[in-house]
N, C-alpha and C positions, 0 to 999 in steps of 0.2 A: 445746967443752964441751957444747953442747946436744945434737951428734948423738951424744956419749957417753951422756947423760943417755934419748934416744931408743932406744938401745939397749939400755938396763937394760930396757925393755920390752917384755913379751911381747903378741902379740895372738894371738888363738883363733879357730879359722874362723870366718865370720859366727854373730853371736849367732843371727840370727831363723832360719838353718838349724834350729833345734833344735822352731820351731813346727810342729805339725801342720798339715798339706797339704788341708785340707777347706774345705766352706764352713759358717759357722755353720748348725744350725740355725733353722727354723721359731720366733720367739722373741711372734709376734703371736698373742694371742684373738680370741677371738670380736667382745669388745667394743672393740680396735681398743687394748689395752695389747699395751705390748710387756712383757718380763721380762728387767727389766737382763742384761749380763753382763760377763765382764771384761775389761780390754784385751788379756791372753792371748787369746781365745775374737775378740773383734772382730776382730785382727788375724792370725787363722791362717787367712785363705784365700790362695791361690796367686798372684793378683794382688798383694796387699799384701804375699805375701812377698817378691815379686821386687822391689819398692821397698825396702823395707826392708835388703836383701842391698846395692841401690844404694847405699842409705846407707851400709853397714859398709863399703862395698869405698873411697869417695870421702873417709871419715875417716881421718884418724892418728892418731885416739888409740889409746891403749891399751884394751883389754877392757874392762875396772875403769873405768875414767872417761867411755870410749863409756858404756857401761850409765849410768850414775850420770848424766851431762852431755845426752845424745841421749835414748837410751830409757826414762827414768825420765819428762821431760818429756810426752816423747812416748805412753807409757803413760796417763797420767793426764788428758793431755788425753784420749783415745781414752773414758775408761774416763766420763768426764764428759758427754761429746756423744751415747754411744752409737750409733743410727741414725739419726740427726738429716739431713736433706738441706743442702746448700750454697745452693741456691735454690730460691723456687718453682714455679720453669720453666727450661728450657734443660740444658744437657751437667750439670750437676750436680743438676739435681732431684728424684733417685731415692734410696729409703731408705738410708742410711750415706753418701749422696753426700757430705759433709765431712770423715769420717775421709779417702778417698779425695782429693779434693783435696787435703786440708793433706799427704798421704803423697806425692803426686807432683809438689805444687810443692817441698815441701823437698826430696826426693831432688835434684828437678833445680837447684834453686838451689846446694844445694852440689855438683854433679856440675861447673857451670859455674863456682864458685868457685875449685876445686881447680885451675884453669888461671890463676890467677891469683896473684901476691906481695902480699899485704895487709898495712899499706897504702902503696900507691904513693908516692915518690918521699922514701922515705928510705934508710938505709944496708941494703947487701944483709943483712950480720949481725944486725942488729936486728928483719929482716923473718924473718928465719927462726927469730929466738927467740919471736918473735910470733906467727907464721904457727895454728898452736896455739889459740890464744884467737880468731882474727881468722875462721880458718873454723869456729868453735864460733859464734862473734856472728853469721856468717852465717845457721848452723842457727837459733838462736833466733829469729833475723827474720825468717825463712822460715817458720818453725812456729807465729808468733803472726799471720801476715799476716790469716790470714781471718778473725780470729775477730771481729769488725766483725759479722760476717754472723748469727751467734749471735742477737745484739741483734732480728735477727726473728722471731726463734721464742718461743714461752711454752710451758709443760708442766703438768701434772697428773698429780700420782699418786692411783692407784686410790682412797686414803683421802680423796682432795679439795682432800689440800696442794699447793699450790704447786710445778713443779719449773723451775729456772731452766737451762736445757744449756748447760753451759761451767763453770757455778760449782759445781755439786756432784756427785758420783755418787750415781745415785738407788738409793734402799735398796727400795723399792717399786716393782711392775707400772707403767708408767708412760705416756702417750700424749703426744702433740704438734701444734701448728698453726701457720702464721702468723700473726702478726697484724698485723691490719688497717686499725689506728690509726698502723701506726709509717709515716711519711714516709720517714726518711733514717735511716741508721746512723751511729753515734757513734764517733768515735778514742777516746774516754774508756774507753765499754765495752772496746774492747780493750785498754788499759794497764792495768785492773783486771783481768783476766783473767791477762794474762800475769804478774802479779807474784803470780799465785798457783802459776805452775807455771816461773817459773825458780829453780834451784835456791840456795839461801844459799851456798853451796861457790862460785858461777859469781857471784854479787856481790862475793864476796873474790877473786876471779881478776879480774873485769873492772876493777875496782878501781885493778891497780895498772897498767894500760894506762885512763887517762882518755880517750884517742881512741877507743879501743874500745867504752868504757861508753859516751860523747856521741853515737857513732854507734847503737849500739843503743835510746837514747831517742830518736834523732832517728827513726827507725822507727815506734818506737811511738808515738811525739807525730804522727806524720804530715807530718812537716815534711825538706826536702832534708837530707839528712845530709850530713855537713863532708868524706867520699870517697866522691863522686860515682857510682865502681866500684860501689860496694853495691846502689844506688841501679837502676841498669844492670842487673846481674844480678839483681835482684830482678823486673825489668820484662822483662826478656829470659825470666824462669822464669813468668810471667804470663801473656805471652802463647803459651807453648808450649803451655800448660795447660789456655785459655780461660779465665783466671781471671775471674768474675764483675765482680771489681774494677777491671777494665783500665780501665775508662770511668766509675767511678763518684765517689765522695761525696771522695774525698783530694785537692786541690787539689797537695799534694804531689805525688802520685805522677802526676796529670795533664802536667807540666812534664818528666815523666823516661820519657815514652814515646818522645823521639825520641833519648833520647843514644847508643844503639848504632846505632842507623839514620842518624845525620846523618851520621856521620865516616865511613860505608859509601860514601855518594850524593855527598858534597862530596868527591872528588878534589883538589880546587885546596887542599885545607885545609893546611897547614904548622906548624901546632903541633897539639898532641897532645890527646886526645880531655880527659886529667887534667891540671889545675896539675903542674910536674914536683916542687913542694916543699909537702908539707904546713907552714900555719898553723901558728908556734908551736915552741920547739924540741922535740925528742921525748927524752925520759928514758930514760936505760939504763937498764930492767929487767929484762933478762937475767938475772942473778942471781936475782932476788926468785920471778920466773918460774918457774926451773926448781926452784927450792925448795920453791913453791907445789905443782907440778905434784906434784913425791917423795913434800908432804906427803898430796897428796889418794891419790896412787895406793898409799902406805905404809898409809893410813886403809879403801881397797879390799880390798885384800888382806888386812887384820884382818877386815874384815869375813866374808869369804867363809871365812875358817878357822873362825869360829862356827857 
């Protein structure tokens, strides 16, 4: 039934084909403000669009629901951090250096997911009614990982207000710094963040898969999540990236830099890198799933006829 239900679905060549191929312009004065612009405009230069194409090529969702679930998120964040750096120094410290990383650790988190059945070691039918939501919770995790790093920056707009990068799109000329007070960055800061830019449609989906949603807090909490795999891939897309955070403030994700590398280097190991049985029995919701799914992409579709 679900690969029926997959087949009611059409998908459209890559959406971000459709960006111009340029690089923004010139957007800094004199006095060192930039001039907002929009996550169209951020994300139409040629590097970001070949991430972005990664992304559409390594999803199965549908058009309608990529757009709405992926690049709605993804827009908004973009449209919020604007040129913001990832750090004050090293591979990401140049102006838009965060769009840039958050764009090529997700690509590659879900590029490495898609090899993967989520989540491990329940029934194959169940994994594939799943499969759906389980590489969407990956994008999510993958999309909010940095934004920790936020918490060092403060802003100004031209008029004097305050602009916080992460929480609002600035409406005003705007400029930026680190600052110089902050010690350490906060998991807090980023679970506030993120529940400003995951969608309410993707809390009634995560919803009726509860391993799904507990793994997706366990992410944001900073704490090991209950499949290990995620965990893995999330660290495996870190370090391909240089992610700033490979070494840093998550006591969490300190413990999960060797689970793809140990079971590499231990030959002699003879159980499996995952428990073969998730915690807990798992609920058929298969049904609820694909209903969900009809509803959202039936609500797409209205959409786009307006």
């Amino acid at each position: 039934m679900f690969q029926r239900l997959k087949s009611r679905f059409t998908r459209t060549p890559s959406l971000s084909q459709a960006l111009p191929e340029h690089e923004p312009e010139t957007v800094r004065d004199a006095d060192g403000y930039f001039r907002p612009q929009s996550a169209e405009i951020l994300l139409a230069t040629s590097e970001r669009g070949k991430y972005l194409r990664q992304l559409w090529e390594n999803s199965a969702l549908p058009a309608g629901l990529y757009q709405q679930f992926y690049l709605e998120p993804l827009r908004q964040l973009c449209a919020r951090v604007q040129h913001v750096p990832a750090t004050q120094e090293g591979v990401w410290s140049y102006r838009g250096g965060f769009i840039d990383l958050t764009l090529q650790f997700t690509a590659c988190a879900v590029r490495l997911a898609k090899g993967h059945m989520l989540p491990p070691g329940i029934a194959p039918e169940t994994q594939a009614a799943q499969s759906l939501l389980w590489q969407a919770m990956v994008f999510w995790s993958a999309l909010f990982y940095h934004l920790p790093l936020l918490q060092q920056l403060e802003g100004e707009l031209d008029d004097g207000h305050p602009w916080l990068p992460g929480l609002w799109i600035p409406e005003r000329r705007f400029r930026f710094r680190f600052q110089t007070s902050l010690s350490e960055v906060s998991i807090s800061h980023k679970t506030l963040l993120a529940a400003r830019f995951l969608p309410e449609e993707a809390v009634t989906w995560l919803s009726l898969v509860p391993g799904a949603w507990q793994c997706l807090m366990s992410h944001l909490g900073g704490y090991p999540s209950s499949v290990p795999l995620t965990d893995a891939l999330l660290q495996s897309a870190a370090e391909q990236v240089q992610s700033p955070l490979l070494n840093s403030f998550e006591p969490a994700e300190a413990g999960m830099a060797t689970i793809l590398s140990s079971s590499e280097q231990s030959s002699s190991e003879t159980e499996p890198m995952l428990p073969p049985t998730t915690p807990g029995a798992v609920p058929d919701t298969t049904e609820d799933t694909q209903t969900l799914l009809s509803l959202f992409q039936a609500q797409a579709e209205s959409s786009d006829e307006k």
